[in-house]
N, C-alpha and C positions, 0 to 999 in steps of 0.2 A: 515779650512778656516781662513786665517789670514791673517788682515787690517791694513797695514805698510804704513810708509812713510819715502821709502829706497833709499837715493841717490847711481846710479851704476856708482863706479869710474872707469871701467872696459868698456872701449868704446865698443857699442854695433853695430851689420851688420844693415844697413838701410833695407838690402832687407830681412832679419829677422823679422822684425818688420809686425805685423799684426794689419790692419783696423779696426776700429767698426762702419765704417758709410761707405757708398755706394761712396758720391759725393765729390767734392768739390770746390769752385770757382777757375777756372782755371788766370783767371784777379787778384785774389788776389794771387794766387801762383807765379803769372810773378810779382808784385809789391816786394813779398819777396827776388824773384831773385836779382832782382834790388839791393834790400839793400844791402845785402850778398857782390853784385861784389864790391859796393859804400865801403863799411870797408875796412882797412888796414888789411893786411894777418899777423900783427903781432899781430892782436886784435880779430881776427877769436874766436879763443882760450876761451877768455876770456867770449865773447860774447854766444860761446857754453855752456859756464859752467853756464851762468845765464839763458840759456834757457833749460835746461834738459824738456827731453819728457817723460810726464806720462804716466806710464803703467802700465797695471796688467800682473800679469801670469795667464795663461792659462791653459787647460789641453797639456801635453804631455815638461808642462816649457815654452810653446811658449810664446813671449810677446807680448800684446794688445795695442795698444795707445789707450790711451782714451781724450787726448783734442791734438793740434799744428799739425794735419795730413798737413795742408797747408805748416807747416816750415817744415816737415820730406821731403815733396816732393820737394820742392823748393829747401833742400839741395842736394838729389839724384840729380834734371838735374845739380846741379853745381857740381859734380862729389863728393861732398865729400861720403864716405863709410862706416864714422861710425857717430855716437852720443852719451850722455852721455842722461842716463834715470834715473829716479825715482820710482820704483816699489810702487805705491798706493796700491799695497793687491794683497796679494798668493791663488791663486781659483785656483792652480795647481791638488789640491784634484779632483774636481768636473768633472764628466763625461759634454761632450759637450754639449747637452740638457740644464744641469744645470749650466753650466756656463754664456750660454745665457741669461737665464732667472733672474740669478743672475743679470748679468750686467744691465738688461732691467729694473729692480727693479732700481738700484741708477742713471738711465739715465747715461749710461756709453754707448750706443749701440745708434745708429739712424740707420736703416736700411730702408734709402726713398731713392727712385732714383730720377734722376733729372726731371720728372715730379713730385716730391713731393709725390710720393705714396707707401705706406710701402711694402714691401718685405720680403721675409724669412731673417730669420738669415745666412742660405747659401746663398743665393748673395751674399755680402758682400766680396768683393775682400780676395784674399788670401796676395797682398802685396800694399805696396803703387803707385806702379808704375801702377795698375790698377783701380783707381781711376778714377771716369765720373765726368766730368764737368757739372756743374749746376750753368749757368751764373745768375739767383735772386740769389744764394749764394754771389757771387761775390758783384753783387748791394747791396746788405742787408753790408757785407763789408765795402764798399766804404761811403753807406748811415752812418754808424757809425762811419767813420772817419769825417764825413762832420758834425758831431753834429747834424743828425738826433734822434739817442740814445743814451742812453749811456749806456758801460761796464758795464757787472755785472756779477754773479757767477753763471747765471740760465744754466743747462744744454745745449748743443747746441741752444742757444738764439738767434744767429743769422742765423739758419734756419731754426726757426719760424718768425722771420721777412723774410724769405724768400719766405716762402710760405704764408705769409701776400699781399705782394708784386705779386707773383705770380699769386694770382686770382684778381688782380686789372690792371695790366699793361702783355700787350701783347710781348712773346718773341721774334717774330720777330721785335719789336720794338727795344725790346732794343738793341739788337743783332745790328741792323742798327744806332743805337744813342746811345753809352751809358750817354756820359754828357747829353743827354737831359734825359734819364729816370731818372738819379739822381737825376735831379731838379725835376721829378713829385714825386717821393718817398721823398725827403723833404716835399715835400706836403701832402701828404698823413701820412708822419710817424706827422707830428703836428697834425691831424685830433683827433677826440672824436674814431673814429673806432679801431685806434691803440692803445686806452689806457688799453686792455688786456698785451699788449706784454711786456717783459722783457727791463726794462730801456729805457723807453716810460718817453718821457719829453717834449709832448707838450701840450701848455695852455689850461684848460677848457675855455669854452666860458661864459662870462661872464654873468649874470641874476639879 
C-alpha cells in the first residue's frame, strides 16, 4: 500500500475513470459547462493542466477519483476524452472489500444516493457517465459561491451541507424555484443550527 502524490503526464480515458460517490449536482455540472465553452480553445490546455483529477488505484490498476467528479463530467458532455490525473496512493495491492474500507477510512468514498441515504460500496456507479443527480448538492454549490460558507479541506463538505439543507427545505420546492431556495439556505446556512458544518461563517447571536 503506497501513498503518492503522482502527477500522470500521460493523458488518461474519461470513461476509464471510476466514482467514489453515488451523486452529484446536476445545476453545478451545467455551470462548469458553461465555463469550459466561455475559455479560449488555445487555453483549454493550460487550464487542464492546473486542474488535474485525483485518483487512487484500485484493485485490478483501475483509477478512482476521489474529489472534481463534477469537472470529469462536465468535461465528458463537452466531448473531451481524456484528462491529466494525480495518482494520491497505489491500493492496487488490496482485494475489493479492502479497498473500500480503506478509502472509507480517509473519507475518500460517499456512497449516499440523492435522498441522502447511504448504500453499499456496489452502488456506486461503474463510470462517470452514471452519476444521479442530487439537486441540495447543487444548492449546497451555489449556497457557497453566494458566501453562504466557505471552502475548506473537509472531506465532501458540501454534501454535508446538503443534506443540512435537505431536512430543512422541500425538493419539490426547490426544483420549482431555485433562486428562491438560495435565499432560504443563506438563511439558514447564518443560523446557530449550521454552526456544526464545514466552513460555517455565520454570527453567533449576540448575549
Amino acid at each position: 500500500m503506497t501513498y503518492i502524490r503522482e502527477p500522470t503526464l500521460k493523458p488518461v480515458s474519461i470513461d476509464q475513470l471510476h466514482p467514489t460517490q453515488i451523486t452529484v449536482g446536476m445545476r453545478e455540472v451545467e455551470d462548469k459547462r458553461k465555463r469550459l465553452q466561455a475559455r479560449p480553445p488555445e487555453k483549454i490546455g493550460k487550464f487542464l493542466g492546473h486542474h488535474m483529477i485525483p485518483v487512487v488505484k484500485g484493485p485490478k490498476k483501475r483509477q478512482y477519483i476521489i474529489d472534481h467528479h463534477h469537472l470529469a463530467l462536465a468535461l465528458h458532455y463537452e466531448r473531451f476524452e481524456h484528462v491529466l490525473v494525480s495518482v494520491m496512493a497505489d491500493l492496487s495491492a488490496l482485494e475489493l472489500n479492502s479497498f473500500w474500507v480503506v478509502l472509507d477510512h480517509h473519507g475518500w468514498v460517499h456512497p449516499y444516493d440523492p435522498s441522502g441515504q447511504r448504500q453499499n460500496f456496489g452502488d456506486i456507479p461503474e463510470s462517470v457517465t452514471s452519476l444521479q443527480d442530487d439537486p441540495f448538492r447543487s444548492l449546497a454549490g451555489e449556497l457557497r459561491r453566494v458566501g453562504g460558507f466557505a471552502k475548506e479541506s473537509t472531506p465532501f463538505g458540501e454534501f454535508l451541507w446538503a443534506d443540512f439543507l435537505r431536512q430543512r427545505l422541500q425538493r419539490q420546492s426547490l426544483e420549482a424555484d431555485f433562486d428562491s431556495a438560495v435565499t432560504q439556505a443563506l438563511q439558514l446556512a447564518k443560523s446557530d443550527e449550521a454552526e456544526y458544518l464545514p466552513g460555517w461563517s455565520g454570527p453567533h447571536a449576540e448575549t
